[in-house]
C-alpha positions, 0 to 999 in steps of 0.5 A, spaced: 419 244 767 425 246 763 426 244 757 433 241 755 435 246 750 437 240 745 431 237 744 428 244 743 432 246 737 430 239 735 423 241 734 423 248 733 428 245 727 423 241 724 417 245 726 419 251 722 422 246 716 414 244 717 411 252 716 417 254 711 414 249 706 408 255 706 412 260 706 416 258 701 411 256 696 408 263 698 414 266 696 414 263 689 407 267 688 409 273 690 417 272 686 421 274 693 425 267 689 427 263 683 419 260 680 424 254 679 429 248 683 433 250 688 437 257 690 441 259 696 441 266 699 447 268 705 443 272 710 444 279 708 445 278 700 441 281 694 438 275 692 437 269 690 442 264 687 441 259 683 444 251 685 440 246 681 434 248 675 429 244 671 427 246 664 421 243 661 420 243 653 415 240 648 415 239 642 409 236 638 409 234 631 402 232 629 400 229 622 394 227 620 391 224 626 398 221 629 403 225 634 410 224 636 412 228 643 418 229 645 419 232 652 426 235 653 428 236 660 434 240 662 438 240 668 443 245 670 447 244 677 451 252 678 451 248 685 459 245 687 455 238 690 454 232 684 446 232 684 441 227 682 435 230 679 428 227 679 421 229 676 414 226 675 411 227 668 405 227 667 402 224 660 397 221 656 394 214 659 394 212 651 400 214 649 405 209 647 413 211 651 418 209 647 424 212 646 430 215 651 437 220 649 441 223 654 445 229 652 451 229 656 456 235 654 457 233 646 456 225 648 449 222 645 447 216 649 441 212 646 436 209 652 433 202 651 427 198 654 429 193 659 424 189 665 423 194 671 426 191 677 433 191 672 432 198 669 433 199 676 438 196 679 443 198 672 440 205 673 442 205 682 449 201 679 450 206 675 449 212 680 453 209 685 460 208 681 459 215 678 456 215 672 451 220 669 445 216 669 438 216 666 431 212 668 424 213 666 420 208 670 412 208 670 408 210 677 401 209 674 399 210 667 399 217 666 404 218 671 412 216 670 418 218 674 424 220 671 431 220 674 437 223 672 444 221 676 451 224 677 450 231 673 456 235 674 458 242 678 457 247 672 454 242 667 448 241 664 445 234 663 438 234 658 433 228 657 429 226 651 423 222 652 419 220 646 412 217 646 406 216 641 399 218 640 392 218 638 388 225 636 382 225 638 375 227 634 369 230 638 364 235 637 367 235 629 374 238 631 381 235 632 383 235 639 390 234 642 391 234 650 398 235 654 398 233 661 403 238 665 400 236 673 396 232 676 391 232 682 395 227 688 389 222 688 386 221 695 389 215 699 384 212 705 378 212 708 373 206 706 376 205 699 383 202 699 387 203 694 388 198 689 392 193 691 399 192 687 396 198 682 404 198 678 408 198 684 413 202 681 420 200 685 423 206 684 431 205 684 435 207 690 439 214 692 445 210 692 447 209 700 453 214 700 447 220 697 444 227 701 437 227 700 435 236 698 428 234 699 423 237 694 425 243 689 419 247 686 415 246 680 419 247 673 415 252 668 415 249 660 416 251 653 412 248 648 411 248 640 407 244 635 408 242 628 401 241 625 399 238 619 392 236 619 392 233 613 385 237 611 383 245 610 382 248 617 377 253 619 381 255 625 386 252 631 385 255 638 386 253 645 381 253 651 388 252 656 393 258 654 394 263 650 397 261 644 400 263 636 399 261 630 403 262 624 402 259 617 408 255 613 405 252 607 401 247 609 403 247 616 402 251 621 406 252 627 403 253 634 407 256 640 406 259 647 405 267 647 409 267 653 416 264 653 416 260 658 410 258 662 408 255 670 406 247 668 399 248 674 394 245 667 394 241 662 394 245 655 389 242 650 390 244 643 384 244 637 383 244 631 376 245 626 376 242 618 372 246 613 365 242 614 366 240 607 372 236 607 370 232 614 373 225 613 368 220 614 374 214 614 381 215 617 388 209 615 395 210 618 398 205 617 406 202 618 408 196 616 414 192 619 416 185 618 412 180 622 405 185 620 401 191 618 399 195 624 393 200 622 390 205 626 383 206 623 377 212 625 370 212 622 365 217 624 359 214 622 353 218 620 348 221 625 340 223 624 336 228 628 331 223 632 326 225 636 328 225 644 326 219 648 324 220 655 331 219 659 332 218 667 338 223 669 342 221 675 347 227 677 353 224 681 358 231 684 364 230 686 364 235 693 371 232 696 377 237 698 381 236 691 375 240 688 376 246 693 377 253 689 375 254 680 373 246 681 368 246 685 364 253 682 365 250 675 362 243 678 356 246 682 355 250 675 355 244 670 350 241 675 346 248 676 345 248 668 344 240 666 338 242 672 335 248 668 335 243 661 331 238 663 325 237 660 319 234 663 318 228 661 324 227 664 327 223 672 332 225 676 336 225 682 342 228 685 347 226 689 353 229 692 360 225 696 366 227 699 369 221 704 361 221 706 355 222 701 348 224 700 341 224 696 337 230 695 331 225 694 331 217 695 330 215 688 328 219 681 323 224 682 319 227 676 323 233 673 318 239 675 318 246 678 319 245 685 323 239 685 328 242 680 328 248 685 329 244 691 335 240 687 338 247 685 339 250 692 342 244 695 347 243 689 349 251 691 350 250 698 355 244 696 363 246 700 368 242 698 370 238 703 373 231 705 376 225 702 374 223 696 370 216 696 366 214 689 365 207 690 359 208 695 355 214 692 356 209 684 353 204 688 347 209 690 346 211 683 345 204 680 342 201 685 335 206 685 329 203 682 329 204 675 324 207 671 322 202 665 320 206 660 327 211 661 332 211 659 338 211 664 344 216 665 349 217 671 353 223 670 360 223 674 362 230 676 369 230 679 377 231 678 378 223 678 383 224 685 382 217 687 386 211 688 382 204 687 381 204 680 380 197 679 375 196 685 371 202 681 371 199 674 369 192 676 363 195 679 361 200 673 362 193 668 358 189 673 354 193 677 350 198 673 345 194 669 342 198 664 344 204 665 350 208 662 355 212 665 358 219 663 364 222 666 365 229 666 372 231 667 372 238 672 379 243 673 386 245 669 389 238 670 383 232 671 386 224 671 384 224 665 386 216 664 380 213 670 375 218 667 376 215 660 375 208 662 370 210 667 366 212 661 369 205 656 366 201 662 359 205 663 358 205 656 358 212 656 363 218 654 367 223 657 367 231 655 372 235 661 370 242 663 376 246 664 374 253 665 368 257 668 367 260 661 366 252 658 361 250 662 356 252 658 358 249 651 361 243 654 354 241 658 350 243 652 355 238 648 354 233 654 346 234 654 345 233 646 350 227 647 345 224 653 339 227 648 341 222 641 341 215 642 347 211 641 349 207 636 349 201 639 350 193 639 357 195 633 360 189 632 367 188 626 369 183 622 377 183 621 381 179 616 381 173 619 388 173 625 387 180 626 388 183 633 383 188 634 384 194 640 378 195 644 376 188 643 369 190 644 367 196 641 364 202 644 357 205 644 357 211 640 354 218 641 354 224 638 359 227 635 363 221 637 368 217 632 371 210 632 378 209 634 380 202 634 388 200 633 390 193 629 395 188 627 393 185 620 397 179 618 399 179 611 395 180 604 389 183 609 386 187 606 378 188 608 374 189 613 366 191 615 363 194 621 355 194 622 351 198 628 343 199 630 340 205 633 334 206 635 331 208 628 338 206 623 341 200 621 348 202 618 354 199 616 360 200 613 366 197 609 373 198 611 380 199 606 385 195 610 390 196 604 391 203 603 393 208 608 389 215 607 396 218 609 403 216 609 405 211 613 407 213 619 412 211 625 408 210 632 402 205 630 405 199 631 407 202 638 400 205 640 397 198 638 402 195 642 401 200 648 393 198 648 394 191 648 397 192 653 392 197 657 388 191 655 392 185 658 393 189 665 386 191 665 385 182 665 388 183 672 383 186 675 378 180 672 381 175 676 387 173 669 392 169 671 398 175 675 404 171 672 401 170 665 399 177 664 407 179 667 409 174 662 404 177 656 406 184 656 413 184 658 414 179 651 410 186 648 413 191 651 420 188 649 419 186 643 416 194 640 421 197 645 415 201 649 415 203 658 409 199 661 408 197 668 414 191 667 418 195 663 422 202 664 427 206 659 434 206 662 441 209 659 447 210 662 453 213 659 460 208 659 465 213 663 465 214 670 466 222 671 464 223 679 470 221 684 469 215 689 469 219 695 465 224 693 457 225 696 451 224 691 445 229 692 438 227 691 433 233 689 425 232 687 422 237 683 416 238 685 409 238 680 405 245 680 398 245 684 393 244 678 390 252 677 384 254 680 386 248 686 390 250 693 395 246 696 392 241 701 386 241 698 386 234 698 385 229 703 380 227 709 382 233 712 381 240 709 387 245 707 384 250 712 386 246 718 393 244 715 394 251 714 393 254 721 397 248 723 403 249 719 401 256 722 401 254 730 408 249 728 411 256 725 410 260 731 412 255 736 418 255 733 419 261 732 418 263 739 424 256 740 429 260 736 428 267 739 429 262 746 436 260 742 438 266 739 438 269 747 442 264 749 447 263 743 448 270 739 451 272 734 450 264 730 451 265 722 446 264 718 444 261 711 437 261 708 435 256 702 429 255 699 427 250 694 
């Protein structure tokens, strides 16, 4: 039978669009074409030129324990079209989004704060008539999506996005984190994704527009303004390589390279003299209706002989652990194997779409069954779609032993979709037992496994490279060894509002954080705790900030009482009550929430009527150590000799048509 030979352009068009997305991101890591946006090349020409690019900087200025970012995205059009450029911006589930300016030639537009659907359709509205545009709407907690409209040819167009938040204390060092990609979290199978998980409703390309498709990921800048605050001993980052220059009583923190690929988080740390650690913590910023206060206490801790505990090893083996993941996680897993004692149980269990138990239930920690564990953990291949809630199930619903103290350990990336489902069971299903979440590779979702571990009671330390295995593990190990400070209860000047509500179970090298709105004249406030051998307690000043005020307070504060009005959802709070409360917040401290986005838009119509808007995503990097599609029930192995089969089909199609038609000019594009 012939095929007719429209059909078979059609196919062969659209299977080698297909395997062109391989070889393009092939020809970005061997440098044939530009690392980032999109370029053109005539069919005979020297290289590549670029049409539409995105650059990415990062400015950080830390004081104290507070930071304000500011993420700069420039986009330049060398091409003749008008073009749309859109991005996903990864950031911290905490930080506190707030700020938005748009830099269009010597024009400076300042963004506003307005009800989702709203923002949309001024931003959509904007577009179609022509005018330069921006939009940054929330798609899950850590992960926005900014859009900017009508940029021009020859012009460049720059955003600025401000957010707010906390430096983190553990292990006695200062901790700051930068979200730069993400791991796409798994979607189907057994476990279904939350249902209406914030339901972004992005704004339309306007009817009249030409969708590019997808542009290859940017790289980033990035530089840091430190000012601890304290003597330092040291500053270092486990992500990237860096520089360090001392200003007084600053110090300015940059990338060794110039410009770098965005395929991992970059995480900054910063460790004080031992003798100047602070033991309490006060930013505070007053505004007319109240004090906002954030507070961090490190409370004391005291050697205490080791109790019998009964560890539980839950490893993430699914697709999106395939590469660096995967090692780092069989290595976590292998040494906290090899540090058990013998008075402890254990028990492991590994999970793709599937799991399955190396024993049924905890066994005694000895010679052979630790060996047996070891191999089994080995032979482990990342493999398959990510399903958690099962394998969670399993850990906690083991026969317990009474006189241990129960402990499951989560391994995994956090490449998953249905949070809510997951954490109403760790709250409600876990029974005595805590849960610890151990975040794997170059940019873990670090938003469900922090959560994860507030729900289990638990804490949660991240594993970035393979040379960090060992410390990191032992640092979790020695947090499993010490008891908590548990049972910790707060009492507040009377109208204060206090963010988490329920105080954490405190480990080792672990401090307290806790955000307040305090009514005027409050002024004092006491936390008390137990452990196993210590009663504690401690006084709070309220009056007194121990640094400068700071702006961004009142902001994080509004941004965890929302956190903790949208986490009501998933206990059954009133969907119309909840909509009502965080969007009275979001509005009135001018932050971007699950009901709220940042918009601005410039007055003056600038792109002719008659004139095609074009559309162009750029894409985020693949997380180092990872492999495109290695996400999914599917292994990348099969998509890949897939996208291979697709090429050669079409390949053979086009030769078919080039026989037929000769002498048909051609142009490439790559993006």
């Amino acid at each position: 039978m012939q095929i007719p030979r429209s059909i078979a352009l059609v196919f062969a068009r659209r299977a080698l669009g297909a395997a062109l997305l391989l070889a393009c991101s092939l020809a970005q890591a061997d440098g044939l074409a530009p690392a980032d946006g999109l370029a053109l090349r005539a069919e005979g020409a020297d290289g590549w030129q670029a049409a539409f690019a995105l650059e990415t900087h990062v400015d950080l200025r830390v004081r104290g324990l507070m930071t304000e970012v500011r993420v700069r995205h420039r986009f330049s059009n060398a091409s003749h079209e008008w073009m749309e450029g859109r991005y996903r911006l990864p950031l911290p589930d905490e930080a506190a989004v707030g700020r938005l300016r748009m830099r269009v030639g010597e024009r400076l537009i300042e963004g506003e704060v307005q009800e989702k659907q709203q923002a949309a359709a001024t931003y959509a509205a904007a577009a179609s008539e022509g005018r330069t545009a921006g939009l940054v709407e929330r798609e899950r907690p850590n992960l926005f999506q900014t859009r900017v409209a009508n940029i021009g040819p020859g012009e460049t167009v720059e955003i600025e996005i401000g957010y707010w938040q906390k430096v983190r204390w553990q292990d006695g060092r200062f901790t700051l984190g930068l979200p730069l990609t993400f791991v796409p979290p798994y979607r189907g199978g057994g476990e279904q994704a939350d249902a209406g998980l914030d339901d972004p409703q992005p704004a339309d390309v306007p009817a009249q527009g030409i969708a590019l498709g997808s542009a290859a990921a940017p790289k980033f800048s990035l530089g840091v303004d430190l000012e601890a605050g304290l003597p330092l001993i040291g500053i270092d980052s486990p992500s990237h390589a860096i520089t360090v220059r001392r200003e007084g009583e600053r110090h300015r923190i940059e990338l060794a390279a110039t410009r770098v690929d965005s395929d991992r988080d970059f995480a900054l740390r910063w460790a004080p003299q031992p003798s100047a650690q602070p033991q309490q913590a006060l930013f505070v910023e007053d505004r007319a209706d109240a004090r906002y206060a954030f507070l961090t206490l490190i409370p004391p801790t005291r050697p205490v002989a080791p109790v019998p505990r009964e560890l539980i090893l839950v490893v993430d083996n699914s697709g999106s652990m395939h590469g660096a993941s995967m090692a780092q996680a069989k290595a976590a897993v292998d040494r906290a194997l090899a540090g058990l004692r013998a008075s402890d149980r254990f028990a492991v269990i590994r999970f793709d779409h599937r799991f399955e138990s190396v024993f049924p239930q905890p066994v005694e920690a000895s010679a052979a069954h630790v060996a047996r564990a070891r191999g089994f953990v080995q032979g482990l291949m990342a493999e398959g779609g990510t399903e958690m809630l099962a394998p969670l199930i399993e850990a906690f619903a083991m026969p317990a032993t009474p006189s241990h103290l129960r402990q499951v350990v989560l391994i995994t990336d956090g490449a998953i979709s249905n949070e809510a489902q997951l954490l109403n069971h760790i709250e409600h299903g876990r029974g005595e037992a805590r849960l610890f979440a151990v975040g794997i590779g170059s940019a873990p979702n670090a938003h469900i496994l922090r959560r994860m571990a507030e729900v289990g009671r638990g804490a949660q330390v991240t594993i970035r490279r393979i040379e960090d295995v060992a410390q990191v593990t032992d640092q979790l190990l020695a947090k499993l060894g010490q008891p908590a400070l548990r049972d910790l209860k707060a009492a507040w000047p009377e109208g204060a509002e206090a963010y988490p509500a329920q105080l954490p179970d405190l480990y080792l090298g672990e401090p307290l954080q806790v955000l307040l709105r305090l009514p005027k004249g409050g002024q004092q406030g006491a936390l008390e705790g137990s452990g196993p051998d210590l009663a504690w307690r401690a006084e709070v000043k309220l009056g007194e900030p121990r640094l400068a005020s700071t702006e961004g307070v009142a902001r994080l504060w509004a941004a965890a009482r929302i956190a903790e009005l949208e986490d009501s959802l998933r206990q059954g709070a009133s969907p119309d009550e909840v909509r009502a409360r965080v969007l009275d917040l979001a509005l009135a401290h001018g932050v971007a929430s699950r009901y709220t986005s940042l918009v601005a838009v410039d007055r003056t119509t600038r792109r002719p009527g008659a004139v095609d808007l074009a559309s162009l995503q750029f894409a985020n990097a693949t997380p180092a150590g990872t492999l495109d599609f290695a996400a999914g029930a599917t292994g990348f192995e099969r998509r890949l000799r897939l996208a291979l089969l697709l090429g050669a089909l079409a390949l053979v199609l086009l030769i078919w048509r080039r026989e037929r038609v000769p002498g048909q000019p051609r142009l490439l594009a790559h993006d």
